[in-house]
N, CA and C atoms of all chains as a GROMACS GRO file, in nm:
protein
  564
    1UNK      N    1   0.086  -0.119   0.000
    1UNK     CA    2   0.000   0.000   0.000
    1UNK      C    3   0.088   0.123   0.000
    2UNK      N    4   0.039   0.221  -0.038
    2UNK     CA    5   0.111   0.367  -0.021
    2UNK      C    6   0.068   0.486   0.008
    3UNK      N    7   0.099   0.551   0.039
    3UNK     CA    8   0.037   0.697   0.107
    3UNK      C    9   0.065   0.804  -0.010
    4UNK      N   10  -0.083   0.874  -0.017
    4UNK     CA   11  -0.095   0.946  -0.114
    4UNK      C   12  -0.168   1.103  -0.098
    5UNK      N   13  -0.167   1.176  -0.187
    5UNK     CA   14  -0.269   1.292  -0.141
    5UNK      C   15  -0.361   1.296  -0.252
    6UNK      N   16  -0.481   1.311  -0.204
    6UNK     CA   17  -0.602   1.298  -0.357
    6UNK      C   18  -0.559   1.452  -0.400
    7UNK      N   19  -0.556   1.474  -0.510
    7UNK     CA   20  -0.491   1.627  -0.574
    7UNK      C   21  -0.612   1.643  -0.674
    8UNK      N   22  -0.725   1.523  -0.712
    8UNK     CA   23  -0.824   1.567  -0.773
    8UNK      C   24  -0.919   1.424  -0.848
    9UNK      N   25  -0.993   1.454  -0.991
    9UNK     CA   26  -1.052   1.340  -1.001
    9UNK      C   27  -1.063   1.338  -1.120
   10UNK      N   28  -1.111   1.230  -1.182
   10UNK     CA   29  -1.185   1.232  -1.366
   10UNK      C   30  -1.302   1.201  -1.367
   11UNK      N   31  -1.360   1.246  -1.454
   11UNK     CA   32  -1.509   1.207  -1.534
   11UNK      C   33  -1.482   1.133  -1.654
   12UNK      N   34  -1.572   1.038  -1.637
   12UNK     CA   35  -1.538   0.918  -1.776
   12UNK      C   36  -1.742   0.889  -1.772
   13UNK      N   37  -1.785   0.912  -1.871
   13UNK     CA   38  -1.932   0.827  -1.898
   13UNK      C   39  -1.904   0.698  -1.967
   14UNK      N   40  -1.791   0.677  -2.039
   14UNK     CA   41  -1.788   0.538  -2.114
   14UNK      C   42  -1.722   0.467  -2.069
   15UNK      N   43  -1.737   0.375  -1.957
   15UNK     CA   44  -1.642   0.297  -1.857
   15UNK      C   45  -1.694   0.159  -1.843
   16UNK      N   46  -1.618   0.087  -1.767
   16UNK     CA   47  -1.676  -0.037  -1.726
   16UNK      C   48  -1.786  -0.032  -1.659
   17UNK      N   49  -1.880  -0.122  -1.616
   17UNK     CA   50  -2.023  -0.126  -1.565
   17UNK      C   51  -1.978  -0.127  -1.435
   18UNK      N   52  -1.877  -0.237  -1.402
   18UNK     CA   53  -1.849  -0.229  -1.228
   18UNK      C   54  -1.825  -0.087  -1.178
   19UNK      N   55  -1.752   0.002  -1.221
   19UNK     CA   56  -1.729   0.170  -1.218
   19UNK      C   57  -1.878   0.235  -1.193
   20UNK      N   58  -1.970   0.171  -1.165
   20UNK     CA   59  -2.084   0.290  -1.167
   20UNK      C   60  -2.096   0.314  -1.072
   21UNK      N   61  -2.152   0.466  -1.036
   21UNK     CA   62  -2.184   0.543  -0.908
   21UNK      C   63  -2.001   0.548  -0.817
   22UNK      N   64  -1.883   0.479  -0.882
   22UNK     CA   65  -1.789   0.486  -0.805
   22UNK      C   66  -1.696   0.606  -0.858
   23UNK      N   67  -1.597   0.709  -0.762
   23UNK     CA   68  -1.552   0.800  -0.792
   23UNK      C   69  -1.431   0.732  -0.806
   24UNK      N   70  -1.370   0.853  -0.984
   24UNK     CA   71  -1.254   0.785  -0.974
   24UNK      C   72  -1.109   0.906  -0.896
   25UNK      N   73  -1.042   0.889  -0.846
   25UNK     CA   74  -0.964   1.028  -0.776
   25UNK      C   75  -0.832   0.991  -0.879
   26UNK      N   76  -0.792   1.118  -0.835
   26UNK     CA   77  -0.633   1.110  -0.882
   26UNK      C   78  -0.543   1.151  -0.800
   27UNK      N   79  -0.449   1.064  -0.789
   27UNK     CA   80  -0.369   1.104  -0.632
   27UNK      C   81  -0.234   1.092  -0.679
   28UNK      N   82  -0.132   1.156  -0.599
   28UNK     CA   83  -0.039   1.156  -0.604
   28UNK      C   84   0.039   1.098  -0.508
   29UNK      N   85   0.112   1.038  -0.523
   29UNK     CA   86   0.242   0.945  -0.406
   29UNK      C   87   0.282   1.091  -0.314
   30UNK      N   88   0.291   1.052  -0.220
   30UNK     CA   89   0.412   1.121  -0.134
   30UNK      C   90   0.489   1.048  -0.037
   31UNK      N   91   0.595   1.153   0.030
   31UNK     CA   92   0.644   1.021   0.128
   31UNK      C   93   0.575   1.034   0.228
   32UNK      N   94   0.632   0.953   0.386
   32UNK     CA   95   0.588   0.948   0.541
   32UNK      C   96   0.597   1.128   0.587
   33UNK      N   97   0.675   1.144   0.522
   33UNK     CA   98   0.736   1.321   0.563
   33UNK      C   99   0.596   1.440   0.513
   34UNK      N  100   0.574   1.370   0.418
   34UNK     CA  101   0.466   1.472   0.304
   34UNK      C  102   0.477   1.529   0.181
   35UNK      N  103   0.616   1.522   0.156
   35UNK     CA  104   0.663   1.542   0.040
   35UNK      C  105   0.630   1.483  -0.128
   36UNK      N  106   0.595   1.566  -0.196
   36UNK     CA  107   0.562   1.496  -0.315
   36UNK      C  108   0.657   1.426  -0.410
   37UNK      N  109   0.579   1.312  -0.426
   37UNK     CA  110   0.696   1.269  -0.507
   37UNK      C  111   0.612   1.255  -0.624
   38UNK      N  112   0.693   1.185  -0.775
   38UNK     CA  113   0.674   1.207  -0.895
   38UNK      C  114   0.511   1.105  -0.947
   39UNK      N  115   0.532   0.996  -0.878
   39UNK     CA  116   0.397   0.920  -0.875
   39UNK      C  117   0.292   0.963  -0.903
   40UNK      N  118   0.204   0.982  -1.022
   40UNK     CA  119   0.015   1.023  -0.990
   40UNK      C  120  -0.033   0.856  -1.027
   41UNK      N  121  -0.132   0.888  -0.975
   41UNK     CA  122  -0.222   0.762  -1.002
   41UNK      C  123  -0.362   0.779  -0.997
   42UNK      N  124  -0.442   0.680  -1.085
   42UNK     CA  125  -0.596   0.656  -1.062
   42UNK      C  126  -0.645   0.581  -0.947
   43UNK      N  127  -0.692   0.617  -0.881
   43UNK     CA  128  -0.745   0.497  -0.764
   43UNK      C  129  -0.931   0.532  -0.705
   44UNK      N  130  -1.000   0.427  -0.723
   44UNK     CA  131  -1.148   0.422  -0.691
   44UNK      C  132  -1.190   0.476  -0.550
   45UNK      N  133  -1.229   0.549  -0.523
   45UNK     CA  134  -1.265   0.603  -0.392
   45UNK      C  135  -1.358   0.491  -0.348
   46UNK      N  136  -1.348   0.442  -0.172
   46UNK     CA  137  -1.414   0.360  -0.115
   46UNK      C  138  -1.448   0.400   0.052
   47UNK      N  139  -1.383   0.526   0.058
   47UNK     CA  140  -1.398   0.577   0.219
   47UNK      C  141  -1.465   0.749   0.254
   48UNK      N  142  -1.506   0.773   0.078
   48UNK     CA  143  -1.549   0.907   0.056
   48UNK      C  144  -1.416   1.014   0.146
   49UNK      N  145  -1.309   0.982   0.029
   49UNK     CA  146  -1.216   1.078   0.042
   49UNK      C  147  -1.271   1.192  -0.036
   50UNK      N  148  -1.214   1.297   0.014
   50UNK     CA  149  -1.175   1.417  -0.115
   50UNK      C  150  -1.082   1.475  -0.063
   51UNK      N  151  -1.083   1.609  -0.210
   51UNK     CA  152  -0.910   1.632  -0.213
   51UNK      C  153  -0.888   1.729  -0.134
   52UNK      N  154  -0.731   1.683  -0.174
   52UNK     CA  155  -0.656   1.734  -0.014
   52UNK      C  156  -0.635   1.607   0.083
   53UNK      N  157  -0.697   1.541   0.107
   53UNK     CA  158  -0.691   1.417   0.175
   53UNK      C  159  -0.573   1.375   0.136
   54UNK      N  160  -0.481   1.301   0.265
   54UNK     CA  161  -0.388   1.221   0.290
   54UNK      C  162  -0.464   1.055   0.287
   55UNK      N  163  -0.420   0.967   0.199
   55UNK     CA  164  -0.535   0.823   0.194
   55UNK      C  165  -0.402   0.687   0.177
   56UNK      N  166  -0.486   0.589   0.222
   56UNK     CA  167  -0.370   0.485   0.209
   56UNK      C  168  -0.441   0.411   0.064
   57UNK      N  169  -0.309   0.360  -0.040
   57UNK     CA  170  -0.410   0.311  -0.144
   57UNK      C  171  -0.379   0.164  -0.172
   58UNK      N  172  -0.457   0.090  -0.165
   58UNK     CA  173  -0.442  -0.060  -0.168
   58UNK      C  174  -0.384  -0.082  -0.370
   59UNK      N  175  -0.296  -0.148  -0.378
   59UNK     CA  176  -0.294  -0.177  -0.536
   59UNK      C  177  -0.262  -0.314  -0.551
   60UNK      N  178  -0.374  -0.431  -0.512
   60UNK     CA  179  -0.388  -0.523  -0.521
   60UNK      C  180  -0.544  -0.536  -0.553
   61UNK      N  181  -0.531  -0.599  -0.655
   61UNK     CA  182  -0.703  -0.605  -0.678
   61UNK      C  183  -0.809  -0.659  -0.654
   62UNK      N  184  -0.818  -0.790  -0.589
   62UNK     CA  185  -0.890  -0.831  -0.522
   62UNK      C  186  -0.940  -0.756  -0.400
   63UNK      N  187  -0.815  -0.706  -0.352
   63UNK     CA  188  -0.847  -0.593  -0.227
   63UNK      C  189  -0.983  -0.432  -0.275
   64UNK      N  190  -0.863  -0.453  -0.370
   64UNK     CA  191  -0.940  -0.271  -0.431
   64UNK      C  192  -1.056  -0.297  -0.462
   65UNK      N  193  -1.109  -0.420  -0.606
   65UNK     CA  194  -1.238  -0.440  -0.585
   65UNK      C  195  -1.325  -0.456  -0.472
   66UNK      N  196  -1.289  -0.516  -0.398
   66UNK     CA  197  -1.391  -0.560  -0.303
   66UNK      C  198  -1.400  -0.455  -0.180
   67UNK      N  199  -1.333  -0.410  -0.180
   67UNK     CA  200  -1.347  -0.240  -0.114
   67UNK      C  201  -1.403  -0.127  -0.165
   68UNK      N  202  -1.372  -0.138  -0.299
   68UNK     CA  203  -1.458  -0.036  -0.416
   68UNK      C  204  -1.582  -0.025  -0.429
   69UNK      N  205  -1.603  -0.170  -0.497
   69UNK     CA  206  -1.738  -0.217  -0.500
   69UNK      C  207  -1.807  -0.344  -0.464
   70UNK      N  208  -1.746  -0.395  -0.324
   70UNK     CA  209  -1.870  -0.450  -0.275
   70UNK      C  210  -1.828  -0.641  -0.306
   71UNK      N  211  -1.746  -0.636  -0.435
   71UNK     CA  212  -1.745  -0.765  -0.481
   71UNK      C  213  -1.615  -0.773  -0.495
   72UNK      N  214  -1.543  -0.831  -0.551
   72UNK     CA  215  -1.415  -0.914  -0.613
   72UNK      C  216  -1.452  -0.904  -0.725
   73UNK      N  217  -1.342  -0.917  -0.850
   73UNK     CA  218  -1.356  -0.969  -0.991
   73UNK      C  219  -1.368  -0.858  -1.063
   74UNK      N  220  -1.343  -0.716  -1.010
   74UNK     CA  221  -1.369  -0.645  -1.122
   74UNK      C  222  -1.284  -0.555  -1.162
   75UNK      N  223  -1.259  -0.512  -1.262
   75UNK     CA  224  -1.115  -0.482  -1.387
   75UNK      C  225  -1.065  -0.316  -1.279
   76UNK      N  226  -1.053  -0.332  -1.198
   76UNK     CA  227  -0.992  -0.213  -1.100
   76UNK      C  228  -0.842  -0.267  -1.012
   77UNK      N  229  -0.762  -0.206  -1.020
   77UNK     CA  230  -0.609  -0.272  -0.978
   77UNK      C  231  -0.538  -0.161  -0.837
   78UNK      N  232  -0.653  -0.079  -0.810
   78UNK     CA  233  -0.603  -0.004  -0.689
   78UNK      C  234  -0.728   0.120  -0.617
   79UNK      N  235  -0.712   0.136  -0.523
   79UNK     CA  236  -0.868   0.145  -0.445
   79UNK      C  237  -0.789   0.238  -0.292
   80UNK      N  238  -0.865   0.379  -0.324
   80UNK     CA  239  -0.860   0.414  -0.207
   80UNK      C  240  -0.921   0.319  -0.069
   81UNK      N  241  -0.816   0.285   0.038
   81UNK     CA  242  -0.876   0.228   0.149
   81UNK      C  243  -0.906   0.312   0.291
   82UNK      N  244  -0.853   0.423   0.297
   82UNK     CA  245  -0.840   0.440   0.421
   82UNK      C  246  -0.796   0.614   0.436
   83UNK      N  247  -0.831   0.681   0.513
   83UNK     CA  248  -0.784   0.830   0.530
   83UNK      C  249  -0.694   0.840   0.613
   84UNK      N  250  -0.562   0.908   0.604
   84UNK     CA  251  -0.432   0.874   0.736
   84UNK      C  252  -0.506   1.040   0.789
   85UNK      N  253  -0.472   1.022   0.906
   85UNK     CA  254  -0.505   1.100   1.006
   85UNK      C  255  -0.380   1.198   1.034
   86UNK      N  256  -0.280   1.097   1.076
   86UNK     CA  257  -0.099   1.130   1.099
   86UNK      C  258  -0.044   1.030   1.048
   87UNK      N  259   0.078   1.085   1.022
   87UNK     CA  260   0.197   0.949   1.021
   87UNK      C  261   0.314   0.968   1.136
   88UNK      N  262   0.324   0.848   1.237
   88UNK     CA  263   0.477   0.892   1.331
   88UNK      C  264   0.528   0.815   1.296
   89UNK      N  265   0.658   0.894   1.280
   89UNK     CA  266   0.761   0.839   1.255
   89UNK      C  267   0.883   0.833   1.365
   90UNK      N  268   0.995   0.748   1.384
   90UNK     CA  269   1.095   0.751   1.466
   90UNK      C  270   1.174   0.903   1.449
   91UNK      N  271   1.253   0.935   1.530
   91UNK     CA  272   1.252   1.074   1.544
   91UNK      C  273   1.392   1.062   1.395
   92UNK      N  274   1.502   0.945   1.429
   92UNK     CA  275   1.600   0.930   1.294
   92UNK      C  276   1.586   0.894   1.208
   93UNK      N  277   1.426   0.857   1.183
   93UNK     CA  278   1.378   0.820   1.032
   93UNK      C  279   1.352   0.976   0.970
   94UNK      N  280   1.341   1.082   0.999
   94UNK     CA  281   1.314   1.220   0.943
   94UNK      C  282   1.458   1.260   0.901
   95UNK      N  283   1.402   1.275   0.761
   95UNK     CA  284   1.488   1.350   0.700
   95UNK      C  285   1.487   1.486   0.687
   96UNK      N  286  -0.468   0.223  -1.210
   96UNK     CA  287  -0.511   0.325  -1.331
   96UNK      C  288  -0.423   0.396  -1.376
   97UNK      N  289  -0.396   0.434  -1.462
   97UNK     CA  290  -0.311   0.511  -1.515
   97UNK      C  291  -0.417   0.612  -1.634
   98UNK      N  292  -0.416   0.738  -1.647
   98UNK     CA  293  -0.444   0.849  -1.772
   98UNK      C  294  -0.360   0.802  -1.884
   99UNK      N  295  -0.447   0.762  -1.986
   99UNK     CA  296  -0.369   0.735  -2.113
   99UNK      C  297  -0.412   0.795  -2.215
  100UNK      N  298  -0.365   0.818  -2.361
  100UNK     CA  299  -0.375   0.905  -2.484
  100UNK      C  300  -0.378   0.740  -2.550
  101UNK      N  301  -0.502   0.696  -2.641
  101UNK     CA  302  -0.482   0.659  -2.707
  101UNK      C  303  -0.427   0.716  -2.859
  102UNK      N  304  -0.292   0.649  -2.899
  102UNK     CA  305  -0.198   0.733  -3.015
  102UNK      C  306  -0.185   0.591  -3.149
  103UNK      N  307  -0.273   0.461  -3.160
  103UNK     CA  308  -0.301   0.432  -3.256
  103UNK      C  309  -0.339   0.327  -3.259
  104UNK      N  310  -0.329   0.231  -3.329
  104UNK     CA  311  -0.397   0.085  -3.349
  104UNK      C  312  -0.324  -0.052  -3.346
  105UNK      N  313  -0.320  -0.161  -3.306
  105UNK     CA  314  -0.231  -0.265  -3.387
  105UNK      C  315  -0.325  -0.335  -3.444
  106UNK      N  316  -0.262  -0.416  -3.534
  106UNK     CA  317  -0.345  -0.515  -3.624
  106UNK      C  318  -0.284  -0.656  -3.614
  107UNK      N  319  -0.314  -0.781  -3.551
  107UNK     CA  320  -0.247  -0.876  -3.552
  107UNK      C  321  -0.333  -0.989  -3.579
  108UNK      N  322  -0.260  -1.070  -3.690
  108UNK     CA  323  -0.358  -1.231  -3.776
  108UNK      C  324  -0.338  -1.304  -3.656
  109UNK      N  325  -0.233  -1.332  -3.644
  109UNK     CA  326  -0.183  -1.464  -3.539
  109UNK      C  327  -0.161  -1.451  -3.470
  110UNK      N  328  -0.267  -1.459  -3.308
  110UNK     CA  329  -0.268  -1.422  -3.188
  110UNK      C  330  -0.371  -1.557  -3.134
  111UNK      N  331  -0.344  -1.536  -2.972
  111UNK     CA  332  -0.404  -1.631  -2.897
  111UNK      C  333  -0.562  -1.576  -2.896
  112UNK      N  334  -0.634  -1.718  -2.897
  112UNK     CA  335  -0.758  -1.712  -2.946
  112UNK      C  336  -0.860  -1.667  -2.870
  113UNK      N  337  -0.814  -1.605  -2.769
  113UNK     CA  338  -0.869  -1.540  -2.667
  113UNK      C  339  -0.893  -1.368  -2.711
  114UNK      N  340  -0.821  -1.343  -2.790
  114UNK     CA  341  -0.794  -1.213  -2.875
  114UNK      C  342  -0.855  -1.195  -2.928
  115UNK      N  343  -0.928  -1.277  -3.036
  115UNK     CA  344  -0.987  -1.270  -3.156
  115UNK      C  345  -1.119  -1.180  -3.140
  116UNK      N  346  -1.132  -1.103  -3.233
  116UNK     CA  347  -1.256  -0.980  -3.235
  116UNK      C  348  -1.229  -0.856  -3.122
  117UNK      N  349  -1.099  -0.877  -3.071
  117UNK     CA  350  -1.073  -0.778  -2.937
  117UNK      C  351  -0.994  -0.656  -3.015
  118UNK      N  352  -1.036  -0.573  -3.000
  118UNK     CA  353  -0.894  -0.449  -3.008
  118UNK      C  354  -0.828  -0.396  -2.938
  119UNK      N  355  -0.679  -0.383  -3.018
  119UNK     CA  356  -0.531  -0.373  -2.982
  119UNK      C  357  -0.513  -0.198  -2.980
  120UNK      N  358  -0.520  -0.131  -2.907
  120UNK     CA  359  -0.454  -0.056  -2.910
  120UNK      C  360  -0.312   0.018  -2.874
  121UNK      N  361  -0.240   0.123  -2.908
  121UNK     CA  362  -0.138   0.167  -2.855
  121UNK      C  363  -0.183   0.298  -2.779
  122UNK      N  364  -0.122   0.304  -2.629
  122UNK     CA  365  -0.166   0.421  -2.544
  122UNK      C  366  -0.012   0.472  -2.504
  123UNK      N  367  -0.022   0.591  -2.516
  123UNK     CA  368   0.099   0.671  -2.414
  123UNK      C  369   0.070   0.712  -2.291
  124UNK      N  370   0.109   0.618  -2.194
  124UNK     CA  371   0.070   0.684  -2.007
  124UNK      C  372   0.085   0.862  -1.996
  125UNK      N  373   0.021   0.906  -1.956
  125UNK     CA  374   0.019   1.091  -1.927
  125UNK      C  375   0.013   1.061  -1.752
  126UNK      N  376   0.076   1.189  -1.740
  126UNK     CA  377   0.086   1.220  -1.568
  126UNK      C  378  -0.034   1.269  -1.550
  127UNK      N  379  -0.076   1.343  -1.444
  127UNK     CA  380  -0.155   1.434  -1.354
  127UNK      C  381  -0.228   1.566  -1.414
  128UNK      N  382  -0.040   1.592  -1.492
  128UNK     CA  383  -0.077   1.764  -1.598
  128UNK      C  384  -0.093   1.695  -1.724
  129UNK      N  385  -0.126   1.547  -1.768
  129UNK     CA  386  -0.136   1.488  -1.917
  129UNK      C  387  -0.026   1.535  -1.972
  130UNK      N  388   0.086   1.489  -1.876
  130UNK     CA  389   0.204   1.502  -1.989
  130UNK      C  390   0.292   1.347  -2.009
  131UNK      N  391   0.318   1.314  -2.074
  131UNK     CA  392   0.342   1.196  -2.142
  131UNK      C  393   0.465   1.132  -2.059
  132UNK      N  394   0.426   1.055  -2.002
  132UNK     CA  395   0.539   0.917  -1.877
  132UNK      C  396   0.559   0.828  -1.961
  133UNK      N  397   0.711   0.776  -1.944
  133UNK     CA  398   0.703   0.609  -2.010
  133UNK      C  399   0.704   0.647  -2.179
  134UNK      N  400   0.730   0.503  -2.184
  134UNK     CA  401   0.677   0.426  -2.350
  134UNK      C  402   0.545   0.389  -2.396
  135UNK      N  403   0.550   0.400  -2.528
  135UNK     CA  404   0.381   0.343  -2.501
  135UNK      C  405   0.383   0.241  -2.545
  136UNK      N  406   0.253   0.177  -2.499
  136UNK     CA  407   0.246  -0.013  -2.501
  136UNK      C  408   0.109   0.012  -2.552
  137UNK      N  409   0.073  -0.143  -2.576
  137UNK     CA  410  -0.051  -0.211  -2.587
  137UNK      C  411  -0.149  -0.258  -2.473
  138UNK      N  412  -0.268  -0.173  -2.545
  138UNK     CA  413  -0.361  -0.186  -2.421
  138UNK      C  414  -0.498  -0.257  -2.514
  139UNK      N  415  -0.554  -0.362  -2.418
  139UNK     CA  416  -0.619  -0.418  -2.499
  139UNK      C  417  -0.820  -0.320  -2.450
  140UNK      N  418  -0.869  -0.302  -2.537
  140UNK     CA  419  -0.966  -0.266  -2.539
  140UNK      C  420  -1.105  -0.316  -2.465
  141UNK      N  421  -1.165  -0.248  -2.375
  141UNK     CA  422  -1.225  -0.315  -2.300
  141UNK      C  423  -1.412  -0.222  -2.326
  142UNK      N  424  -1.407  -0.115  -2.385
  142UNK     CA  425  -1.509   0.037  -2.329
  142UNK      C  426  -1.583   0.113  -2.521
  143UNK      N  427  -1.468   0.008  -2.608
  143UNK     CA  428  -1.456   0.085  -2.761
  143UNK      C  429  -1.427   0.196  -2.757
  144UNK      N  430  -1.279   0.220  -2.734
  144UNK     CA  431  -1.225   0.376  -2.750
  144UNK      C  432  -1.176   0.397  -2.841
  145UNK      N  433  -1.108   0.532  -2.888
  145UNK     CA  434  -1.040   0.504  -3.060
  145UNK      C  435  -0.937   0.572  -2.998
  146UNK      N  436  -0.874   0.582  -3.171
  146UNK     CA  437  -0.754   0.686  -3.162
  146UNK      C  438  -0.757   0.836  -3.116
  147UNK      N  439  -0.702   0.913  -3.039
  147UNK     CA  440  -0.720   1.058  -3.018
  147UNK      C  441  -0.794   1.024  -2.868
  148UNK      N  442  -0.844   0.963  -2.823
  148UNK     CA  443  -0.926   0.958  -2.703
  148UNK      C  444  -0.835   0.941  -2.589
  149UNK      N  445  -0.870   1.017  -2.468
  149UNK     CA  446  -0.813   1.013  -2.334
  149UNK      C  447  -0.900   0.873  -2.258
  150UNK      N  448  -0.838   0.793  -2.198
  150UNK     CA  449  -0.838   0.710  -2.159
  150UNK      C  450  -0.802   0.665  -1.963
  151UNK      N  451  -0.816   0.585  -1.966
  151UNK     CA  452  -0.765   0.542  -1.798
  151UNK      C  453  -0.769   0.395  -1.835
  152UNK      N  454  -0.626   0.333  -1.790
  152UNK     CA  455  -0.616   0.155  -1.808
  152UNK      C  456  -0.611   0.115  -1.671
  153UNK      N  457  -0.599  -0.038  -1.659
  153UNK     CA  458  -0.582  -0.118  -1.541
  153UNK      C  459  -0.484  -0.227  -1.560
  154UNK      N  460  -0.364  -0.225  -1.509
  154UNK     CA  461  -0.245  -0.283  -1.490
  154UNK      C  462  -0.330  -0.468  -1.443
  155UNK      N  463  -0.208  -0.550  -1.473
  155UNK     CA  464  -0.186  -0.623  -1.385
  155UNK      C  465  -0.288  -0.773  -1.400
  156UNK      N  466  -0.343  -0.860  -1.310
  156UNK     CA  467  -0.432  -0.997  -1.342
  156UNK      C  468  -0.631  -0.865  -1.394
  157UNK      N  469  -0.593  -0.831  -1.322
  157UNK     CA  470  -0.741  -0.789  -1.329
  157UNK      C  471  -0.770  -0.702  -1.409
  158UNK      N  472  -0.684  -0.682  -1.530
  158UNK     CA  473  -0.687  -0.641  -1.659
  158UNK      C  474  -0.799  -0.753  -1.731
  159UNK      N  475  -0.745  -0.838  -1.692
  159UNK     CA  476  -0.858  -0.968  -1.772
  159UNK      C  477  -1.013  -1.007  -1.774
  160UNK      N  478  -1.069  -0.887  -1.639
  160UNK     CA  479  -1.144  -0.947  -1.567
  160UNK      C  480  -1.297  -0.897  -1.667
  161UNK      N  481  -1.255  -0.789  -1.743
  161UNK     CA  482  -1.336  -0.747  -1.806
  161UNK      C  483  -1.392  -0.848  -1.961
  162UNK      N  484  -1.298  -0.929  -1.959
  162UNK     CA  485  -1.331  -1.045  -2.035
  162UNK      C  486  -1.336  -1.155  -2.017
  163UNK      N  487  -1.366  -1.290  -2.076
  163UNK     CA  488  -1.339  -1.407  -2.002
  163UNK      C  489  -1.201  -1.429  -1.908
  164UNK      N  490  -1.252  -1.411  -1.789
  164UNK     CA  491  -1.124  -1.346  -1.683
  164UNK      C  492  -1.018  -1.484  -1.704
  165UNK      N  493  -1.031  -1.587  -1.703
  165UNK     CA  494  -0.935  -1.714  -1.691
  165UNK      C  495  -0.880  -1.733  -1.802
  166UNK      N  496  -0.925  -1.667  -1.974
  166UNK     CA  497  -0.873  -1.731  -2.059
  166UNK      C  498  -0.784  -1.574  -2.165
  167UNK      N  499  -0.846  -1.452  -2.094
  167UNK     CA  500  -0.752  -1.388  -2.173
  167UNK      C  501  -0.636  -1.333  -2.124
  168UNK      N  502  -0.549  -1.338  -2.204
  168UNK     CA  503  -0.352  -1.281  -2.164
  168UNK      C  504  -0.383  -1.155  -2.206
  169UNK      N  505  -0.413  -1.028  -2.103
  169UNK     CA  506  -0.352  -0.900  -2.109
  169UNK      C  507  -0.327  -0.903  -1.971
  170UNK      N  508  -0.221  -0.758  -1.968
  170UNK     CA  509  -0.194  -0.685  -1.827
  170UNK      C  510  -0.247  -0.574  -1.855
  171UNK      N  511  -0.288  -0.493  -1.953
  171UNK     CA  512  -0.339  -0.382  -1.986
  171UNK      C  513  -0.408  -0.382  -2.016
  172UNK      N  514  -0.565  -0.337  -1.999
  172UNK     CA  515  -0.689  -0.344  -2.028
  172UNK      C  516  -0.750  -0.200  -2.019
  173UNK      N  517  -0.776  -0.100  -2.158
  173UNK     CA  518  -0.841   0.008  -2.125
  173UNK      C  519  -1.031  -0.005  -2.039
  174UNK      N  520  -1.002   0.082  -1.926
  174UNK     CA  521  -1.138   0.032  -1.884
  174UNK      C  522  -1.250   0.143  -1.853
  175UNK      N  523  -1.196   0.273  -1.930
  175UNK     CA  524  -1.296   0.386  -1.939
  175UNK      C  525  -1.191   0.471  -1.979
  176UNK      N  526  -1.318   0.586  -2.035
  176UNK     CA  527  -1.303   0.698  -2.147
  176UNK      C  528  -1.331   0.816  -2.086
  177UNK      N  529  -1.239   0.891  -2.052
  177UNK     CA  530  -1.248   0.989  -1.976
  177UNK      C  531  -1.304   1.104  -2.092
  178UNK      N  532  -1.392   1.213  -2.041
  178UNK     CA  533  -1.499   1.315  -2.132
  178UNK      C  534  -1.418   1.362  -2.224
  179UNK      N  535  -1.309   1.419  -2.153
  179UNK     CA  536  -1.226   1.558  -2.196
  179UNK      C  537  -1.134   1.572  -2.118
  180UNK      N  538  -1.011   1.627  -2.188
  180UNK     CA  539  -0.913   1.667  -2.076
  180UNK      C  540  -0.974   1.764  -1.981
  181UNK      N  541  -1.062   1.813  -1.984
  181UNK     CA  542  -1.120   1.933  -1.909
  181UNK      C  543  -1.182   1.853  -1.825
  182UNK      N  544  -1.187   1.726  -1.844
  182UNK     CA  545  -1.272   1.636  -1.731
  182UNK      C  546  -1.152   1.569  -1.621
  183UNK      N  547  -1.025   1.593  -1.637
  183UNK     CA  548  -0.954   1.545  -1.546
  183UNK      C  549  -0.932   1.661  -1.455
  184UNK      N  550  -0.994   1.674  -1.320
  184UNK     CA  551  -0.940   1.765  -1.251
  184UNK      C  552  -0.861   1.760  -1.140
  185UNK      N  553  -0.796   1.871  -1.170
  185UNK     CA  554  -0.666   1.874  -1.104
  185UNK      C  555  -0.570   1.977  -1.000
  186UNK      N  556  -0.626   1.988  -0.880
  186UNK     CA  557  -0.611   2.084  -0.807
  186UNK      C  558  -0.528   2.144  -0.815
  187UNK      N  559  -0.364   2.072  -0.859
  187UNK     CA  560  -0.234   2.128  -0.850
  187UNK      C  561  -0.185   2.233  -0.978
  188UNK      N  562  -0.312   2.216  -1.060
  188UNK     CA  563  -0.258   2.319  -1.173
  188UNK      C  564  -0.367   2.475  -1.139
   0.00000   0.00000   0.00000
């Protein structure tokens, strides 16, 4: 999984059927620190993030589906799971 | 997911028969600002998108899932057609 910030979203009407009523976000990687790194990605909202949100993102798909929408089996490969609140870190892990 | 530009077509006779009647396209991955990451590969068609169309794919087993999930070989599966670039929004710009 990885820690990300939702920075925004897409509109698609011509999508897969499993995709309905589900938001798609677009997030960007960062590190434990907050820092952005070069990473964007698509990932299915499942915890009613929005942006600005710090989110953890599952990119295993069985996970993401079935967090997404409800089931397993469907053509989605990463899935907002979770909203980070904080991250602590050890005081010599900060760079 | 990845934002993709579909940028053209392949055409192939002799492919696994799981293929057959499917279309091949070629996509270039775009970042965040739709600016062009990577090489571009083959993404197999899942939504009927064409050439010139903005796109979003799905990496990996569950590329397949949109078709007979056990018998077709992609990792890339386009799986929606995003409106417009004006439809990707993007706080950071």
């Amino acid at each position: 999984m990885l820690i990300a910030r939702v920075i925004g979203n897409v509109v698609a009407t011509q999508k897969n059927q499993r995709y309905e009523g589900a938001r798609v976000m677009l997030c960007r990687q960062i590190t434990p620190e907050g820092d952005d790194m070069d990473y964007t990605c698509l990932a299915l909202d499942s915890v009613s993030a929005g942006e600005g949100d710090i989110v953890i993102i599952a990119r295993e798909g069985w996970s993401a589906s079935t967090a997404a929408t409800g089931r397993p089996g469907a053509a989605i490969d990463s899935a907002i799971v979770g909203v980070i609140d904080y991250v602590d870190l050890l005081p010599n892990e900060k760079k | 997911m990845q934002i993709a530009r579909v940028i053209g077509t392949v055409v192939s006779t002799v492919k696994n028969a799981a293929l057959d009647g499917r279309k091949l396209l070629i996509v270039q991955t775009l970042d965040a600002d739709l600016k062009d990451k990577g090489r571009p590969m083959i993404a197999l068609d899942s939504v009927g998108a064409g050439v010139g169309e903005l796109v979003f794919w799905c990496r990996g087993k569950e590329a397949s899932f949109p078709f007979k999930r056990d018998e077709t070989p992609t990792d890339c599966t386009i799986v929606g057609i995003i409106d417009s670039n004006a439809h990707v929004f993007n706080s950071e710009k």
